[in-house]
Structures are given as structure tokens and as C-alpha cells.
C-alpha positions in Angstrom: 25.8 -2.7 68.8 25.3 -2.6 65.0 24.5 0.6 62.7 20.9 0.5 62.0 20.6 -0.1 58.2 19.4 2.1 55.8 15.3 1.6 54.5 13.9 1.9 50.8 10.7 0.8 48.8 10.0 -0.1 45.4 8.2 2.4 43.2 6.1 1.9 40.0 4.3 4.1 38.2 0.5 2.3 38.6 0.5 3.3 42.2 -3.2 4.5 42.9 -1.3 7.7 45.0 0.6 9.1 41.6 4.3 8.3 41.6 5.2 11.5 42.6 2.8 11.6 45.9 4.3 8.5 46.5 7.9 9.3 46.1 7.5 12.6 48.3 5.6 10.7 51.2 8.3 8.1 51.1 10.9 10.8 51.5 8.9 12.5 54.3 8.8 9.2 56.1 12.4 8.7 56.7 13.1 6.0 53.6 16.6 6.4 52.7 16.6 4.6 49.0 14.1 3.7 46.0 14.4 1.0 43.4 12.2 0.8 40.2 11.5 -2.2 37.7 12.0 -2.5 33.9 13.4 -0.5 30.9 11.4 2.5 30.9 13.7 5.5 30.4 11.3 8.1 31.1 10.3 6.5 34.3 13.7 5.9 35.2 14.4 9.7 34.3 11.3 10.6 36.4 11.9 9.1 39.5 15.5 10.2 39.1 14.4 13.6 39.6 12.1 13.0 41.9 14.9 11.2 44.2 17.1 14.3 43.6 14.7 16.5 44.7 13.9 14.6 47.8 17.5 13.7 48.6 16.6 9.7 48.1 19.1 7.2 47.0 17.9 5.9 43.5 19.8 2.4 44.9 19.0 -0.1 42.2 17.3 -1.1 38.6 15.4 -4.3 38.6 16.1 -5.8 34.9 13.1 -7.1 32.7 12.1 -10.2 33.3 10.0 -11.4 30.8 11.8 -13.8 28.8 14.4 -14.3 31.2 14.8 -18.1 30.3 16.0 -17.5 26.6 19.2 -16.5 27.9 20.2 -20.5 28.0 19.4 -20.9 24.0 21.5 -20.3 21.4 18.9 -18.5 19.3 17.6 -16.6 22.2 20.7 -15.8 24.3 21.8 -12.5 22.4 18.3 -10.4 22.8 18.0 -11.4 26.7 21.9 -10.0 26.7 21.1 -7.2 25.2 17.7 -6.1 27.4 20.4 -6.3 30.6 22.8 -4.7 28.6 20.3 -2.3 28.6 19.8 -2.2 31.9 23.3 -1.8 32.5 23.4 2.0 29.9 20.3 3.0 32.0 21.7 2.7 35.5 24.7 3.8 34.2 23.5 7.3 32.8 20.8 7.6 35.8 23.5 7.6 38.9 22.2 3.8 40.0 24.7 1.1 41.0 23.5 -1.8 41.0 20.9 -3.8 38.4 18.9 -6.8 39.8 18.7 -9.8 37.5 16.9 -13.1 37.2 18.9 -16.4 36.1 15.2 -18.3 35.5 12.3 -18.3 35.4 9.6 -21.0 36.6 9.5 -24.7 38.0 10.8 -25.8 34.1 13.6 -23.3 33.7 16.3 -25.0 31.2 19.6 -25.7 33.2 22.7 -23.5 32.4 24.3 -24.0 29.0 27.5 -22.6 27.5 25.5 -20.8 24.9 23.8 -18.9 28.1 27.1 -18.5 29.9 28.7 -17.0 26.6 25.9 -14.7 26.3 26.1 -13.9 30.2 30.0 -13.1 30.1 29.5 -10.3 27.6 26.9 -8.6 30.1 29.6 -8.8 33.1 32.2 -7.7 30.3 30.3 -4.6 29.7 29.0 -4.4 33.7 32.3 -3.8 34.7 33.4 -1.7 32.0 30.5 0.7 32.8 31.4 0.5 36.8 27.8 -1.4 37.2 27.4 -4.5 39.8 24.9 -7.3 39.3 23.3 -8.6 41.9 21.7 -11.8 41.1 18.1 -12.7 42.9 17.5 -16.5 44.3 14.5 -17.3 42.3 13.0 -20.9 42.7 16.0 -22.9 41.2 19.8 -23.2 43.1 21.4 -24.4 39.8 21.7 -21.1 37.6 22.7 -18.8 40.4 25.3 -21.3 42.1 27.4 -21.3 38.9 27.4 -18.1 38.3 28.5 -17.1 41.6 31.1 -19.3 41.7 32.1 -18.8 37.9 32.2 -15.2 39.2 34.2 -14.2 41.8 34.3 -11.8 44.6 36.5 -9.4 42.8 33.9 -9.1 39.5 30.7 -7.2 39.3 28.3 -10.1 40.1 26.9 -10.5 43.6 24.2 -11.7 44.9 20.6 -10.2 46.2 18.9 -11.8 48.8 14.8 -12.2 48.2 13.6 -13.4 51.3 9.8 -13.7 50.1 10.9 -15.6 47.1 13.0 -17.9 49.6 9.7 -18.6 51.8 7.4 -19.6 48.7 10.0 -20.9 46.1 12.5 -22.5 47.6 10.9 -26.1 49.4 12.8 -24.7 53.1 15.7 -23.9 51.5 18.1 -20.8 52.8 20.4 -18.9 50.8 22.3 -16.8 52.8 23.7 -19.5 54.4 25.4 -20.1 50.5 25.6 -16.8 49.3 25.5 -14.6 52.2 29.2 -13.3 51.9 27.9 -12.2 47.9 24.9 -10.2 49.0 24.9 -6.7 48.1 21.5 -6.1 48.6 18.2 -7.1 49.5 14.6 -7.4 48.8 12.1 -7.4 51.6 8.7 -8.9 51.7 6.4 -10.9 53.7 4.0 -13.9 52.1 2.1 -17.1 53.7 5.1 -19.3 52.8 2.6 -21.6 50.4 4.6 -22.5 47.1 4.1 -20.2 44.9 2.4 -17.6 46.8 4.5 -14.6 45.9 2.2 -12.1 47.6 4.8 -9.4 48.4 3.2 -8.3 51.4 4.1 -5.9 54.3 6.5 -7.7 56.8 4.7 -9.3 59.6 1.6 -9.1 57.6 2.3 -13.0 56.4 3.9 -15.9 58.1 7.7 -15.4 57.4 9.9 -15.7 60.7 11.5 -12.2 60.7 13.6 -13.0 63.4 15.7 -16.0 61.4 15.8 -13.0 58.9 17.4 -10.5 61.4 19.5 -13.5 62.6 20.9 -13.8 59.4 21.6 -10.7 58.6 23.7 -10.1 61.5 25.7 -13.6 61.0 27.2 -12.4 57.4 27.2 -8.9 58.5 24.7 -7.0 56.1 25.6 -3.5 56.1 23.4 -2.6 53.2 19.8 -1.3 52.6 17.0 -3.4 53.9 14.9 -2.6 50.2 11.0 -3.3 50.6 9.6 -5.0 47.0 6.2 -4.2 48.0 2.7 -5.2 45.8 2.0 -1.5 45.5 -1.7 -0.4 46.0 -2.8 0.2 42.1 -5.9 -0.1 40.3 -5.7 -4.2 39.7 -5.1 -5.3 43.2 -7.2 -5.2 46.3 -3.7 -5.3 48.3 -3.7 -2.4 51.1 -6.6 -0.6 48.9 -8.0 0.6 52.3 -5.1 2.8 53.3 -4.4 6.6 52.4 -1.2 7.5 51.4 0.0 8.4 54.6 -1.1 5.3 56.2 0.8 3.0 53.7 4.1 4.5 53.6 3.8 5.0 57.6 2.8 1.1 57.6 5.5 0.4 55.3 8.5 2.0 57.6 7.4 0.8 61.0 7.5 -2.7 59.7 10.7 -2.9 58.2 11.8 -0.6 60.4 11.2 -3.5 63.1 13.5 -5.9 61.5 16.0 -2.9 61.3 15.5 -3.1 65.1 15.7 -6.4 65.8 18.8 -7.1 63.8 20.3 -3.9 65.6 
């Protein structure tokens, strides 16, 4: 029988509860791990105190995205390096050991260039120098992420991290960890109606996505890491779980990933 995997949740500060509600009710609730998105230092700083405070892991950064696409250009390549680099002082200074990174962006994302890889070796260079591992995310193109895995090896900071909502509404019925599974490091867990496109982030088994094929492959490259929910958090632009209290949508939260922690068991 397999060791039931650790749980964790994305935080951001819009949520309608207050980040620190939030943070202490996921705590209360058994979650072992958070991950937060962008630059922000004194949200990073914030929810690292919070976490040590609550005795949560503060697992992983999510890099900035915006942009992500200029790494391929020449003229573009060094400022996209540098927000990862970023990323990578951050995580660094904050206790977190692994960054999550984007390759592309978008159905017309340029291909990979030797301008982009340049630009991308000095980010592993510095990665590795700084004890930092990057897990790239399988966004709707195979092409970026494919030669960067196999440019980088096993033994170097890049790995990989599995998205299975992105795989459902990006990816035309493709599976990655089928390719990749042996690179992945960690995960991000959400649920959608698997039409292109439709990156809804839901609760799992509030969408379509067949969470037993998930389980199934979890166990077949033997995932020992943290089953992370990238949730889209109740705030003050979305309708999204609205109707819940606090309570209800952290409790919803862990019974639902805790169920594919249960299945895959």
C-alpha cells in the first residue's frame, strides 16, 4: 500500500476570506503545503509567516507569467530571464524550493530559438547555484517543454510539473505523464469541463476530468510528492464558490483532493 501524499492549496491575496483567514483555516484543515503566484515580496514575506506560524510547508513560487513568450526573442529574452531570476532570489531568501515556470504562452507561442535557450541556460546556471529546482508546467504546446527537458537532464535543476487541468483543456487528448512522468516534481490539481480552453480551475470532481486515469498515473511513475490544488479562489471578480463560508471551502477543498489521495493510495 502506498503513503498517502501530502495536500496543499494555492493562496492569493484577493481571496474574499482575507489571506490570513484563509491560510489559518487551511492549516486547521489538515493541508500540509501552500504555493503563491508572482513577484510580490511582501506577499511572499506574508504568507511566509503565516506558514511558519501554522507549521505549513511554503512548497513552491509560481513565476510571472505575463510576457512569458519574449523569452524566444533576442530583444526580449534578457527581461523574461531576469523576472525568473527573480523568482529564483525570492524562493531562495523565503525557504521555498521549487519555482514553477511557463515555456509559452497561447495557441501562437513562437517555437524555441537559440536566443531563448541562451537566455534560459543563465536561469538554470543561477537555479542551481542558489540550490533552486525548476519545475516546468505543460501548457498547451509539447515543443518548448520537450527540449528543455531533454536539453536538461535528470541530474540539473529542471523538472517537470504536472497540470492536469491544463492537460484536459489545452492539450487536444494529449497525456504528459506518460512523457515526463519520471521529471515530475510536483503537481497542480484542478478540475474543468475539458472544452478547449476552458481553464476553469475548479474543485476536483466538480468538472468532467477522469480522476481515476489521474490516480492511475500517479501511482505508475510513483509520485511521492504533494498533490497541490491551483484553485480559482473565491474573490471579488468571480462568482466561483461565492456561496460557501470559509469553513465550507477549505473543508470542500480537502475532501476532494483528499479523494484522489485515496484512490491512488
Amino acid at each position: 500500500m502506498n503513503i498517502l501524499r501530502n495536500i496543499g492549496i494555492n493562496i492569493s491575496p484577493d481571496v474574499i476570506y482575507g489571506a490570513k483567514n484563509f491560510i489559518d483555516c487551511v492549516a486547521d484543515n489538515s493541508f500540509n503545503s501552500v504555493f503563491t503566484c508572482g513577484n510580490d515580496e511582501a506577499f511572499i514575506s506574508f504568507v511566509s509567516s503565516c506558514c511558519a506560524k501554522n507549521g505549513l510547508t511554503y512548497e513552491t513560487l509560481h513565476a510571472p507569467f505575463k510576457g512569458i513568450n519574449g523569452l524566444w526573442f533576442e530583444e526580449s529574452g534578457q527581461s523574461v530571464a531576469n523576472t525568473l531570476i527573480r523568482s529564483i532570489d525570492l524562493a531562495s531568501e523565503y525557504g521555498i524550493e521549487i519555482i514553477i515556470s511557463h515555456l509559452s504562452s497561447g495557441d501562437n507561442c513562437p517555437t524555441v530559438t537559440d536566443a531563448g535557450l541562451k537566455y534560459f541556460d543563465k536561469v538554470v546556471e543561477y537555479a542551481a547555484k542558489k540550490n533552486i529546482v525548476i519545475a516546468v508546467e505543460n501548457q498547451r504546446k509539447l515543443g518548448n517543454i520537450s527540449v528543455i527537458l531533454e536539453k536538461y537532464d535528470q541530474n540539473t535543476p529542471v523538472q517537470f510539473c504536472w497540470d492536469v487541468g491544463h492537460e484536459k483543456c489545452f492539450a487536444h487528448g494529449r497525456e504528459y505523464m506518460p512523457l515526463f512522468g519520471d521529471r515530475c516534481i510536483t503537481t497542480h490539481i484542478h478540475d474543468n469541463n475539458m472544452r478547449y480552453n476552458g481553464d476553469e480551475h475548479l474543485i476536483p470532481f466538480d468538472g468532467q476530468i477522469d480522476f481515476r486515469r489521474t490516480a492511475e498515473l500517479l501511482n505508475r511513475y510513483n509520485y511521492k510528492g504533494t498533490l497541490m490544488l491551483e484553485l480559482d479562489l473565491p474573490n471579488e471578480n468571480s462568482d466561483k464558490y461565492r456561496e460557501l463560508s470559509l469553513a465550507q471551502f477549505v473543508q470542500k477543498a480537502f475532501a476532494a483532493v483528499n479523494r484522489l489521495n485515496i484512490i491512488s493510495e
